[in-house]
N, C-alpha and C positions, 0 to 999 in steps of 0.2 A: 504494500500500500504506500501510497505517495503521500507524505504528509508535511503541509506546510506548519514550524512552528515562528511564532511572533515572541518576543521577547527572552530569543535564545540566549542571552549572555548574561542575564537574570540568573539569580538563582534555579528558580522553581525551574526556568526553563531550559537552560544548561542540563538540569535532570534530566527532565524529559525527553530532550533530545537524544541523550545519552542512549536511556531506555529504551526507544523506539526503535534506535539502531542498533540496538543488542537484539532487540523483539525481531531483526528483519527488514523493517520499515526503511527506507528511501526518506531522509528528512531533509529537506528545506528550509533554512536557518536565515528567516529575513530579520535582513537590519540594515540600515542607512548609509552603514560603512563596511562594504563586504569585503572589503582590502584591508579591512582591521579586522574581521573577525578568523579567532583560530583553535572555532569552540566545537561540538558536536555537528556533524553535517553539512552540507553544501551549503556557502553563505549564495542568499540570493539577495538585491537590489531592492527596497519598498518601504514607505512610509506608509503606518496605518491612516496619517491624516493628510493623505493623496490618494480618494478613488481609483486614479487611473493605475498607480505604482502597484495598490493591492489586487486588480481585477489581471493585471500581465503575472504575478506571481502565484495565483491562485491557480491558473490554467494549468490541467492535467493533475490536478491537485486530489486526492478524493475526501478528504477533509483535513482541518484546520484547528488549530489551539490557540486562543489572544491570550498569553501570560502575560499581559503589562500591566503595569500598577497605573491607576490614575490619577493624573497631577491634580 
């Protein structure tokens, strides 16, 4: 399964990413700086608060996790 996660360099979601791709899973590691990230999974490109960023990273996706905390 293709799973994108959101607030992979988080905590919570460092975990899960981790877990996922222990489980098998194909993970998707979005964040705004994917030239910085060198955490669980493929960094991809996207800000949650850009429509369009979220809707190109989604594609081929079969579900999703929002791990971010809210400002």
């Amino acid at each position: 399964m293709r799973v994108l996660v959101t607030g992979s360099r988080g905590k919570v979601g460092s975990a899960a990413a981790a877990a996922l791709i222990g489980a098998g899973h194909e993970v998707r590691a979005m964040t705004r700086r994917p030239e910085r990230y060198s955490g669980a999974g493929c960094p991809v490109a996207g800000d949650v608060g850009e429509e369009g960023s979220l809707r190109e990273v989604l594609v081929g996706c079969d579900v999703a996790f929002y791990l971010l905390h809210s400002l």
